[in-house]
ZADO-1210 file (C-alpha; in nm, 4 decimals, padded with zeros to 6 digits):
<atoms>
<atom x="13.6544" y="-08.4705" z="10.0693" code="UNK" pos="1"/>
<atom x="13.8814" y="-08.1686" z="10.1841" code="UNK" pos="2"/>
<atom x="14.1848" y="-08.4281" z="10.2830" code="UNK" pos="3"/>
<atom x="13.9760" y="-08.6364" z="10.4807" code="UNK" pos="4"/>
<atom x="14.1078" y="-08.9504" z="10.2673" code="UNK" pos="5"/>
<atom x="14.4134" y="-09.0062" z="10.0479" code="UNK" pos="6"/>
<atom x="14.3470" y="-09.0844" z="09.6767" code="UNK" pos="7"/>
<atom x="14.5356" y="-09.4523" z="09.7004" code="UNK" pos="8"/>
<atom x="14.2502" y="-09.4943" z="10.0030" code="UNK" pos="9"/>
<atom x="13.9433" y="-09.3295" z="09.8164" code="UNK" pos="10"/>
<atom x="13.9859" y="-09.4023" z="09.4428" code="UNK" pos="11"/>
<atom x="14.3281" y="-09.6228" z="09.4356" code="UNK" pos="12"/>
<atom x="14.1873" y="-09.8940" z="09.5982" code="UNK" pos="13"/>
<atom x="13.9633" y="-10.0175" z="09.2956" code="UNK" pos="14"/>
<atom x="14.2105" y="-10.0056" z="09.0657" code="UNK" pos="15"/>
<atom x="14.4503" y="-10.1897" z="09.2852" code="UNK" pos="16"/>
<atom x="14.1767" y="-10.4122" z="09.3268" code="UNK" pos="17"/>
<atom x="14.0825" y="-10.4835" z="08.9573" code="UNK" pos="18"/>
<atom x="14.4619" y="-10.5409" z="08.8528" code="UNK" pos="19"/>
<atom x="14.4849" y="-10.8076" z="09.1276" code="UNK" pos="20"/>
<atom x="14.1378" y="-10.9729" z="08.9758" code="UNK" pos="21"/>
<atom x="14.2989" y="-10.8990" z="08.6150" code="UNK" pos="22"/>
<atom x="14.6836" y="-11.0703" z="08.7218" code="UNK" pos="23"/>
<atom x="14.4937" y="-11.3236" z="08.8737" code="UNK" pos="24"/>
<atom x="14.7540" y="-11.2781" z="09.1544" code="UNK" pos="25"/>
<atom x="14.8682" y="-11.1640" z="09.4606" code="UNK" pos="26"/>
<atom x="15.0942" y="-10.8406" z="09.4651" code="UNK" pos="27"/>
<atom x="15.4646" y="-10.8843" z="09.5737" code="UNK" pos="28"/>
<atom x="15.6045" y="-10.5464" z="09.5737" code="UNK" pos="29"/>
<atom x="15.4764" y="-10.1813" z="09.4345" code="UNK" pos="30"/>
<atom x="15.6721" y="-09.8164" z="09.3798" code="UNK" pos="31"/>
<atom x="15.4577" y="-09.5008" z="09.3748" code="UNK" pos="32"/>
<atom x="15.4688" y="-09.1555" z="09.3317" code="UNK" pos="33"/>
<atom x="15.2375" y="-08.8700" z="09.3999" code="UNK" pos="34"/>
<atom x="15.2055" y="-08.4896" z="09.3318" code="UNK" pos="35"/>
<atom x="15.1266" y="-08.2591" z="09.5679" code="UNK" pos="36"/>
<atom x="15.0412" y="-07.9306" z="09.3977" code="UNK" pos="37"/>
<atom x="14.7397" y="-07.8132" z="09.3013" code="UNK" pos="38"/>
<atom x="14.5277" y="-07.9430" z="09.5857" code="UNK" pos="39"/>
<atom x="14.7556" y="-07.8311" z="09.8474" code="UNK" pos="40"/>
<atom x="14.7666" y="-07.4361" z="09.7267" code="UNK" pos="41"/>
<atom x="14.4087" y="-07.4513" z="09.8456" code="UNK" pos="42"/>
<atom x="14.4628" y="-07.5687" z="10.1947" code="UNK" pos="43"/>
<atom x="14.4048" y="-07.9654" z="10.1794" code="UNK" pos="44"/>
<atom x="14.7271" y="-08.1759" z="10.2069" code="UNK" pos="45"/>
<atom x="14.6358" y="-08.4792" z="09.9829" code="UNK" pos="46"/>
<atom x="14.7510" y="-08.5850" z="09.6776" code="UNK" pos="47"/>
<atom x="14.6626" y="-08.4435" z="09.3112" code="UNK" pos="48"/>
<atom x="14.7668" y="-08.7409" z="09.1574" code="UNK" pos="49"/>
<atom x="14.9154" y="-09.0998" z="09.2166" code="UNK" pos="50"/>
<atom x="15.1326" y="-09.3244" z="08.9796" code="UNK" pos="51"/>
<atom x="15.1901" y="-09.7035" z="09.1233" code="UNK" pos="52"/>
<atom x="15.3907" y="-10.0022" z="08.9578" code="UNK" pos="53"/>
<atom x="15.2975" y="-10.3045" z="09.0912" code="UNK" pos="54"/>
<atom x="15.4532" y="-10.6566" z="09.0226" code="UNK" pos="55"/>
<atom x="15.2750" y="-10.9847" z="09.0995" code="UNK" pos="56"/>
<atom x="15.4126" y="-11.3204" z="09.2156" code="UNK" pos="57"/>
<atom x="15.3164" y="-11.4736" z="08.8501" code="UNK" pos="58"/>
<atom x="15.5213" y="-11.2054" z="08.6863" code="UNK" pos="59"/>
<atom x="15.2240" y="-10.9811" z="08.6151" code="UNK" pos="60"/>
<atom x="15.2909" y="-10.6216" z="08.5903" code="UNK" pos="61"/>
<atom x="15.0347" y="-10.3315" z="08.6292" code="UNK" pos="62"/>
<atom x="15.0152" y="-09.9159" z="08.6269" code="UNK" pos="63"/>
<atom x="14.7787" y="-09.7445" z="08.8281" code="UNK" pos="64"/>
<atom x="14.7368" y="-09.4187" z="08.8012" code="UNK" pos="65"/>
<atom x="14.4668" y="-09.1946" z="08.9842" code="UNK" pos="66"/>
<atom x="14.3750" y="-08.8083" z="09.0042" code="UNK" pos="67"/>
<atom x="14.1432" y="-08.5993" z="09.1858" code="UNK" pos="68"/>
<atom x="14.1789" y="-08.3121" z="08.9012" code="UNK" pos="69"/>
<atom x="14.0248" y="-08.3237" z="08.5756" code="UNK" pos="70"/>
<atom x="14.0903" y="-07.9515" z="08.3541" code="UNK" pos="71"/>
<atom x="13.7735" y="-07.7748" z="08.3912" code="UNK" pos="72"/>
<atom x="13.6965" y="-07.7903" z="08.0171" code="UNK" pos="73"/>
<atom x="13.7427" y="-08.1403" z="08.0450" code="UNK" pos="74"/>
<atom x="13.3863" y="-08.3070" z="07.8666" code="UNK" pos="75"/>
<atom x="13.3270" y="-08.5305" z="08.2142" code="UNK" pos="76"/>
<atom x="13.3252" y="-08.5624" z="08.5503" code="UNK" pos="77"/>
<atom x="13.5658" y="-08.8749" z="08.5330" code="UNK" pos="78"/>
<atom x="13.7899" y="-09.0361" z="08.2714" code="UNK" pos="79"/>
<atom x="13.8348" y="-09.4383" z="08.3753" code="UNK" pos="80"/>
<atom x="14.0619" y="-09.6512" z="08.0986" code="UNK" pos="81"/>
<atom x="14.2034" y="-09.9817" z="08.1369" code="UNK" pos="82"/>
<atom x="14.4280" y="-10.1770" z="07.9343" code="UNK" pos="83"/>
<atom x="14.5337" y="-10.4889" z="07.9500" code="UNK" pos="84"/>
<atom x="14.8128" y="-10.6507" z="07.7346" code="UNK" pos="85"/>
<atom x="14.8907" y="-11.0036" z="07.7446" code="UNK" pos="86"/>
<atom x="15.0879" y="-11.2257" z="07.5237" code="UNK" pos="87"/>
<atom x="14.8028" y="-11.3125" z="07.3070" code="UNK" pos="88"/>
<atom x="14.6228" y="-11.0205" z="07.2491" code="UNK" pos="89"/>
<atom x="14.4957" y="-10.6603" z="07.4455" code="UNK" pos="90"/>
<atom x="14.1717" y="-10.5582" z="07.5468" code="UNK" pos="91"/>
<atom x="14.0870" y="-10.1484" z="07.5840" code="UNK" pos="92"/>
<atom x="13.8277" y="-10.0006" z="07.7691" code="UNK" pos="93"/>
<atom x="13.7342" y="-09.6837" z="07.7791" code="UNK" pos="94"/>
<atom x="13.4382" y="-09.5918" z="08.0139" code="UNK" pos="95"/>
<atom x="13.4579" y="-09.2140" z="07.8805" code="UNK" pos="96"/>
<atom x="13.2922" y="-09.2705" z="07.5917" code="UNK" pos="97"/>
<atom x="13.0545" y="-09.5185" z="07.5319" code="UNK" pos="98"/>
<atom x="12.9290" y="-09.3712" z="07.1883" code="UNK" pos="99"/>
<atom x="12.7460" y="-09.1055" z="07.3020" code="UNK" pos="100"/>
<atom x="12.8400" y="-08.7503" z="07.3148" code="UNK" pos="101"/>
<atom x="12.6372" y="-08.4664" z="07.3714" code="UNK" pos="102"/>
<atom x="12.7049" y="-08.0778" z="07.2425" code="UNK" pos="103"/>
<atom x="12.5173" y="-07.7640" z="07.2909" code="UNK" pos="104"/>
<atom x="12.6894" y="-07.4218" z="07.2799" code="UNK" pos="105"/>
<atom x="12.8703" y="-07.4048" z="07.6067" code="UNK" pos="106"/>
<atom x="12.9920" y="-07.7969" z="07.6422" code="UNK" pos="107"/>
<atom x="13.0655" y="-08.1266" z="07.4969" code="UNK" pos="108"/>
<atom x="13.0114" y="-08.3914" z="07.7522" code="UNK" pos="109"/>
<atom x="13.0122" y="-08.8121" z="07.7210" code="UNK" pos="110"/>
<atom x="12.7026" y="-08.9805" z="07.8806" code="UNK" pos="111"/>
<atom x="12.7729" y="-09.2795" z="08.0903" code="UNK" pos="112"/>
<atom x="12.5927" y="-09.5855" z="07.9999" code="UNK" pos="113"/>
<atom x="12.8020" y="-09.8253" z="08.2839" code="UNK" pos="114"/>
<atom x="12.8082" y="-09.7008" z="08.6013" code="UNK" pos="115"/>
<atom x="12.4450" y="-09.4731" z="08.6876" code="UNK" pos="116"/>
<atom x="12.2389" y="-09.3873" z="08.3518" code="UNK" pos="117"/>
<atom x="11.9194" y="-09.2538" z="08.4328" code="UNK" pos="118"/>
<atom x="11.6803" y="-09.4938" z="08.2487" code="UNK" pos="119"/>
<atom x="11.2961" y="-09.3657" z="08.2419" code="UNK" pos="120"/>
<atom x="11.3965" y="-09.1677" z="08.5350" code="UNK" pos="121"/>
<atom x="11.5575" y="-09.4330" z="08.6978" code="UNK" pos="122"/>
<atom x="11.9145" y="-09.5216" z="08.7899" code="UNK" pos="123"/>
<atom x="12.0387" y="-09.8291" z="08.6216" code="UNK" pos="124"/>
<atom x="12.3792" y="-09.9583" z="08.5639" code="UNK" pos="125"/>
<atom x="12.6760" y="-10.0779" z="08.7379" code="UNK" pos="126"/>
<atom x="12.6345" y="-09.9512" z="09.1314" code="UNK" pos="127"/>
<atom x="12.2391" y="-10.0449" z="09.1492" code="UNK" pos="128"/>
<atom x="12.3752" y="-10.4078" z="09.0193" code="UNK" pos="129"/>
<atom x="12.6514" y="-10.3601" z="09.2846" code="UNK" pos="130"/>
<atom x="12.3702" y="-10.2888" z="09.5467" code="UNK" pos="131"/>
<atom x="12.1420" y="-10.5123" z="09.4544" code="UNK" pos="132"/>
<atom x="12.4088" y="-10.8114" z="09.4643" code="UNK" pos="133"/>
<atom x="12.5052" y="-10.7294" z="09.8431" code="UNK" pos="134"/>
<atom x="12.1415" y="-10.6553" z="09.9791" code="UNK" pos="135"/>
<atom x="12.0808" y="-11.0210" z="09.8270" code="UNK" pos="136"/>
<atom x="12.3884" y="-11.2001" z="09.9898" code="UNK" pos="137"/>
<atom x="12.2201" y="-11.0410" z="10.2979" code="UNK" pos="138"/>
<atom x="11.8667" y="-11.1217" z="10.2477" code="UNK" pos="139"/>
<atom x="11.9580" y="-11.4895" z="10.1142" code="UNK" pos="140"/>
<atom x="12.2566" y="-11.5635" z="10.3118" code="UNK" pos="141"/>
<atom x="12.5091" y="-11.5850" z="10.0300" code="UNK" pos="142"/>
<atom x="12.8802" y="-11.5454" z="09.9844" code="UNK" pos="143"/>
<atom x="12.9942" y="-11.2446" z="09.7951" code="UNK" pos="144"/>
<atom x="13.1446" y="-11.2477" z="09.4665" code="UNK" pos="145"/>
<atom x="13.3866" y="-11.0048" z="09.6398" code="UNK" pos="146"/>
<atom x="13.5944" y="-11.1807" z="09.9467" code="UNK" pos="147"/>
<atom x="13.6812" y="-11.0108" z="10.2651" code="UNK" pos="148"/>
<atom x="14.0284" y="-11.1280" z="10.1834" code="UNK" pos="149"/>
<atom x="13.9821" y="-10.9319" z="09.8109" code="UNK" pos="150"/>
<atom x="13.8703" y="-10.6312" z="10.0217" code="UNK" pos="151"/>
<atom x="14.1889" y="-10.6393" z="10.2564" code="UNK" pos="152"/>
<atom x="14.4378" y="-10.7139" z="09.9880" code="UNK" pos="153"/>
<atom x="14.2831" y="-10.4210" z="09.7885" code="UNK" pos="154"/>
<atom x="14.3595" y="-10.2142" z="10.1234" code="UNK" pos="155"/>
<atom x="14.7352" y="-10.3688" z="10.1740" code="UNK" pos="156"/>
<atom x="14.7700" y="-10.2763" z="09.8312" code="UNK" pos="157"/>
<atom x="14.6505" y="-09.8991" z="09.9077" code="UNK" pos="158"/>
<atom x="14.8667" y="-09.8684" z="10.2409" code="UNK" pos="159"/>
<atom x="15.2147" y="-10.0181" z="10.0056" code="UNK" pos="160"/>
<atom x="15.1242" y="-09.7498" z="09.7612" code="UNK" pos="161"/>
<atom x="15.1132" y="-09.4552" z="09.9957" code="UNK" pos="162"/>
<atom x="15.3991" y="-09.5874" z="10.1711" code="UNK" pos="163"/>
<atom x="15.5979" y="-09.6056" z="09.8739" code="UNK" pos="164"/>
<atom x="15.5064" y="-09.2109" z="09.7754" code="UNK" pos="165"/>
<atom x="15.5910" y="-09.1347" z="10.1539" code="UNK" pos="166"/>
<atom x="15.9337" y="-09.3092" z="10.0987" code="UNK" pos="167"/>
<atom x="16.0151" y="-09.2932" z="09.7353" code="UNK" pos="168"/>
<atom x="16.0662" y="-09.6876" z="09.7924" code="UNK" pos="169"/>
<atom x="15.9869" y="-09.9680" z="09.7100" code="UNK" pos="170"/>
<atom x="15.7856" y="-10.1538" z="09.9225" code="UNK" pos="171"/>
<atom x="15.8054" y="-10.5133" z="09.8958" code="UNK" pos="172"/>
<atom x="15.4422" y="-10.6947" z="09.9910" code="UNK" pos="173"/>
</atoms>
């Protein structure tokens, strides 16, 4: 993207979007910080990497953090965790590896199942289901599963974030 978009703006925004859906509330006030290193040495001023604490009106609490740098011997393109402790129990997911891992003698790499598998030549998985789900609220006239409101609260949360990395504040929502 050569600093054409901020990572809270290009990558943030899901995960600020999935720990609202996860809280099951709204966000009342977030403190971030970003690096600036790696990505700026080559001439694009956007961020390497972006921590965010946000708090939620039901007392919720979540950590976001995004990166546009994986190490190059690194075995994917993209490492995506979540975990989610409540007071009855934790779920962990790890979309990295799904069970299955693939070596030959210059790599090790993990072969997503989730998002775009290739299945008898074809791409399957998360995004066509994505796809398919908004060409069909077109074609029949439905509501989304996703709001408008979802979308622009994902977005507040995104502008808070880089806000509070601008101002080493918090920034209440």
């Amino acid at each position: 993207l050569k600093g054409r978009c901020s990572l809270p703006l290009f990558l943030g925004v899901h995960h600020y979007d999935y720990a609202r859906w996860v809280a099951g509330s709204e966000p009342v006030r977030v403190y971030a910080e970003s690096q600036f290193n790696v990505l700026k040495e080559k001439g694009y001023d956007v961020e390497d990497s972006t921590i965010a604490f946000f708090t939620f009106a039901n007392g919720a609490l979540a950590v976001c953090e995004t990166g546009w740098i994986l190490p190059a011997g690194h075995p994917s393109r993209s490492d995506q965790r979540a975990w989610v402790q409540g007071t009855e129990g934790r779920l962990e997911i790890e979309l990295l590896n799904q069970g299955i891992m693939v070596t030959d003698d210059s790599a090790t790499a993990y072969t997503g199942t989730v998002f775009m598998p290739r299945v008898r030549g074809e791409i399957r998985g998360a995004f066509v289901s994505e796809v398919q789900h908004f060409l069909e609220c077109i074609r029949e006239q439905k509501e989304p599963l996703i709001t408008a409101n979802d979308a622009l609260m994902a977005l507040k949360m995104a502008e808070a974030v880089t806000e509070s990395a601008r101002t080493h504040k918090i920034v209440e929502m």
